[in-house]
C-alpha atoms as an extended CHARMM CRD file, in Angstrom:
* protein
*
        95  EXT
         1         1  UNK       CA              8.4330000000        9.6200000000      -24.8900000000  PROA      1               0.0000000000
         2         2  UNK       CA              4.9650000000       11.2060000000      -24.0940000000  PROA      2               0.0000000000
         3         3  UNK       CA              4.4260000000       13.6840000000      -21.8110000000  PROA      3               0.0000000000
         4         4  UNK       CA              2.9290000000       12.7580000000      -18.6050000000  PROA      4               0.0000000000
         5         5  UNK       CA              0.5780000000       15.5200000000      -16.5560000000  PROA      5               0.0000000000
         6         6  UNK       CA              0.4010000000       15.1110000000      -12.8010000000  PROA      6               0.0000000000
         7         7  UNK       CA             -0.2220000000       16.7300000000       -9.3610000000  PROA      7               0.0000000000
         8         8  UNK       CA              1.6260000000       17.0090000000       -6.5240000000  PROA      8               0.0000000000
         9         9  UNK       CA              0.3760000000       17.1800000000       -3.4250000000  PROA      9               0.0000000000
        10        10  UNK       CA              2.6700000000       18.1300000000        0.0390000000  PROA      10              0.0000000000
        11        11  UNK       CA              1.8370000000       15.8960000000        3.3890000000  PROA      11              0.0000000000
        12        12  UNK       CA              3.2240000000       16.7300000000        6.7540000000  PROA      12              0.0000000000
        13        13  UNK       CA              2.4360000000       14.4670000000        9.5220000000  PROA      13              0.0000000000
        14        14  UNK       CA              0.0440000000       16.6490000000       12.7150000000  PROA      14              0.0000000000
        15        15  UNK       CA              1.9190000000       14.3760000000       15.3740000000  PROA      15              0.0000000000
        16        16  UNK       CA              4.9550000000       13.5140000000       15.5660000000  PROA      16              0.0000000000
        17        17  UNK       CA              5.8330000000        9.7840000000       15.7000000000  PROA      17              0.0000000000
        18        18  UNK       CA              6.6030000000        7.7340000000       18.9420000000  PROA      18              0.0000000000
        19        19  UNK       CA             10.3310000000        8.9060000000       18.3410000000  PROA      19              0.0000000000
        20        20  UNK       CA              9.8340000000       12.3530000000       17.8710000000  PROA      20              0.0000000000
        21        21  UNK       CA              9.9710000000       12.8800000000       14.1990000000  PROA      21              0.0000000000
        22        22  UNK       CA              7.0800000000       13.7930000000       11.7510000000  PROA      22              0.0000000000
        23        23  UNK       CA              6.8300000000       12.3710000000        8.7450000000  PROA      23              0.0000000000
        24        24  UNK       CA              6.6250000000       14.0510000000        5.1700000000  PROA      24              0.0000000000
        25        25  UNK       CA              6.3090000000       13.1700000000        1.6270000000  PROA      25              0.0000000000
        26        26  UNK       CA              4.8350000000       14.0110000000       -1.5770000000  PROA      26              0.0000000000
        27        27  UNK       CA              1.7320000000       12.4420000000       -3.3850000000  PROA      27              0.0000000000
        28        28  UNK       CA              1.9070000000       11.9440000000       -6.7130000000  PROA      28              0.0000000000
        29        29  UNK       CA             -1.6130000000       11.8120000000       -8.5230000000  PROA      29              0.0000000000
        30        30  UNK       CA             -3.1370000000       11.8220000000      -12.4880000000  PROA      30              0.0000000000
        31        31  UNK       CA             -6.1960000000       14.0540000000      -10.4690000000  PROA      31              0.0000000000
        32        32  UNK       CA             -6.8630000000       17.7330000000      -10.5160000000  PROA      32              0.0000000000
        33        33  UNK       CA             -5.8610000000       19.1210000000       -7.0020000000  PROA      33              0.0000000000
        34        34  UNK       CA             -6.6590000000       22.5820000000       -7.3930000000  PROA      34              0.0000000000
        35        35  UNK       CA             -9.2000000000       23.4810000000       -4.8000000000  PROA      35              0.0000000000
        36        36  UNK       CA             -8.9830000000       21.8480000000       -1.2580000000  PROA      36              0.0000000000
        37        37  UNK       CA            -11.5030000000       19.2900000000       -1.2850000000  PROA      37              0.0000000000
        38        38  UNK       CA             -9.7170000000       17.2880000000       -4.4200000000  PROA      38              0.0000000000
        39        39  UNK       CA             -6.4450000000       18.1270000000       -2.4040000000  PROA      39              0.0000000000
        40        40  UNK       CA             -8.0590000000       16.2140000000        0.8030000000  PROA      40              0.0000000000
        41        41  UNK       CA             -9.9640000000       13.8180000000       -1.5030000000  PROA      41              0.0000000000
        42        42  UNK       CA             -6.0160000000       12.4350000000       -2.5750000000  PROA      42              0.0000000000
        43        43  UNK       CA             -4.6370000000       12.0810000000        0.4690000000  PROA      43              0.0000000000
        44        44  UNK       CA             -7.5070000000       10.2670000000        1.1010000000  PROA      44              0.0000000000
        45        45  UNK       CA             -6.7620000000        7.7230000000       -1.4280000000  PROA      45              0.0000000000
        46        46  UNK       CA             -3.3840000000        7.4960000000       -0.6100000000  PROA      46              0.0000000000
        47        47  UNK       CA             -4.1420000000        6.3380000000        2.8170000000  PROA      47              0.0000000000
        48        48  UNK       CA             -6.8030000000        3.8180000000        1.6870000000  PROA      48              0.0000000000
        49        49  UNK       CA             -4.1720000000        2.4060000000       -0.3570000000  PROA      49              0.0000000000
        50        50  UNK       CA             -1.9260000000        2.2090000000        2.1060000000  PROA      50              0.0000000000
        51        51  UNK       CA             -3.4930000000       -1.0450000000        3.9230000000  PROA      51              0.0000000000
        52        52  UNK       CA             -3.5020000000       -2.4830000000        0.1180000000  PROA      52              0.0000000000
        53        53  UNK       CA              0.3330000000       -2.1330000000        0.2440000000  PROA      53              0.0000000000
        54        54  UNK       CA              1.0290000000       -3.7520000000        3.3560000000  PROA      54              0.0000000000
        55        55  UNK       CA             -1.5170000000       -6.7680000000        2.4600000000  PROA      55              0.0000000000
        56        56  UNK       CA              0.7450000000       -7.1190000000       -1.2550000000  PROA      56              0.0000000000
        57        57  UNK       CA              3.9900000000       -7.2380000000        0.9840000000  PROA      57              0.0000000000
        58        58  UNK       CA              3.2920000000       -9.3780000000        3.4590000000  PROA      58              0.0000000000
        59        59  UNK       CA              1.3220000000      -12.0340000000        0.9770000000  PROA      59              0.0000000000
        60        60  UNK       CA              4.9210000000      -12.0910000000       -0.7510000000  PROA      60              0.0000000000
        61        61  UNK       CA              7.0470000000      -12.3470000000        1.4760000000  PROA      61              0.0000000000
        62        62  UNK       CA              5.5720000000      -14.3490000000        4.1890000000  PROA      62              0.0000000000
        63        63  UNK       CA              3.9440000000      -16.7450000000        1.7650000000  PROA      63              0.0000000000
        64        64  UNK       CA              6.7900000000      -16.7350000000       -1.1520000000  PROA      64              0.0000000000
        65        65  UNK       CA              4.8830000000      -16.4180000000       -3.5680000000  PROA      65              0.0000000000
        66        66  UNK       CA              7.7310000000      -14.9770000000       -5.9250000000  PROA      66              0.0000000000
        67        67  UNK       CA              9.1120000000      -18.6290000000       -5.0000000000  PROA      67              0.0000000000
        68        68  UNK       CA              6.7550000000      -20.3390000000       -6.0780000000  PROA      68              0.0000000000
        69        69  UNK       CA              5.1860000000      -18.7170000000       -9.1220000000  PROA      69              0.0000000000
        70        70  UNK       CA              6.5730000000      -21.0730000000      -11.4510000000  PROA      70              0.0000000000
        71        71  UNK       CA              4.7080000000      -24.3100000000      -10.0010000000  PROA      71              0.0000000000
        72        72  UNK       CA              1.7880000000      -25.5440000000      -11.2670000000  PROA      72              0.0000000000
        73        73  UNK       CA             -2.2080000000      -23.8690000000      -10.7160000000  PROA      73              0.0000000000
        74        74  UNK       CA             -2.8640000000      -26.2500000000       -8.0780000000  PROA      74              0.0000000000
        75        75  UNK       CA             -0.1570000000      -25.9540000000       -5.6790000000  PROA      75              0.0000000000
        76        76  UNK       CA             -0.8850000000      -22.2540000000       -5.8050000000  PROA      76              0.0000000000
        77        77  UNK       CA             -3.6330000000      -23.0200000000       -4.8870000000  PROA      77              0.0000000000
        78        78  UNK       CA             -2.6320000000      -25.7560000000       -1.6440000000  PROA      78              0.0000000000
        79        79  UNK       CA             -0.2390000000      -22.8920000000       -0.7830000000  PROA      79              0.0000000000
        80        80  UNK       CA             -3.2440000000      -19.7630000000       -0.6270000000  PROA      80              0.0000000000
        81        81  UNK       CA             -5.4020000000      -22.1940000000        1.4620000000  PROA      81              0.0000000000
        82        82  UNK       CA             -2.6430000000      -23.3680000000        3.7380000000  PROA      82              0.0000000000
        83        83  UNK       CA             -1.3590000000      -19.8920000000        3.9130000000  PROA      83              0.0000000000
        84        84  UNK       CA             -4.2020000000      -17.8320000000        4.7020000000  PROA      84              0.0000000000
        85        85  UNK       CA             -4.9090000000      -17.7760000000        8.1940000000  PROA      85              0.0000000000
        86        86  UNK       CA             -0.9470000000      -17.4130000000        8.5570000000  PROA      86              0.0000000000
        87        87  UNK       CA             -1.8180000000      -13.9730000000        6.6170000000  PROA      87              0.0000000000
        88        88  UNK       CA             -4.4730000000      -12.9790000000        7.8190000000  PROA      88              0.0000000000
        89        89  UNK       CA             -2.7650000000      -12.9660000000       11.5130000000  PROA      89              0.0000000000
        90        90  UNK       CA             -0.2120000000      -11.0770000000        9.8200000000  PROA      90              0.0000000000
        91        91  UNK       CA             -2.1000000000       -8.7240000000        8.2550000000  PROA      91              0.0000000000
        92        92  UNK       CA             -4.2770000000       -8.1000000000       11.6040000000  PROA      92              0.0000000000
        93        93  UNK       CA             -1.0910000000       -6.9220000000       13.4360000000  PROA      93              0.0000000000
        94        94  UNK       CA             -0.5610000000       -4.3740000000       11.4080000000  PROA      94              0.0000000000
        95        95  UNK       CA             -3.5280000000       -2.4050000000       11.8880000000  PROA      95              0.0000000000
């Protein structure tokens, strides 16, 4: 198996959550982190992403669309117009 080259990159949440905890974690990333501005340029990404995650998880679960991925083209289709308001509302409550 090839080798695989990564950085790791150390987050502490400033505030601590409504219950009292902080958050931590680790970052995973094919970029160079070695000065501080590529170290705040990841976690950067990281939280940009974050919205993209939430969208993916609500889209399939709250429209099934693991269900229903079999079905034809155009019932995919009836379902994404009859389901996207109903996401979108979703979504919205999130952020």
């Amino acid at each position: 198996m090839p080798s695989v080259e990564f950085s790791v990159v150390s987050v502490t949440e400033s505030t601590a959550l409504s219950d009292g905890t902080e958050e931590d974690g680790l970052l995973l990333s094919p970029l160079s982190v070695e000065k501080i501005a590529e170290v705040l340029r990841t976690i950067d990404l990281y939280v940009a992403r974050w919205p993209i995650e939430v969208f993916v998880r609500v889209f399939e679960t709250g429209c099934h669309v693991k269900e229903i991925q079999s079905q034809t083209r155009v019932w995919l289709i009836r379902v994404d117009v009859l389901s996207r308001d109903r996401l979108a509302d979703h979504v919205r409550g999130h952020f």
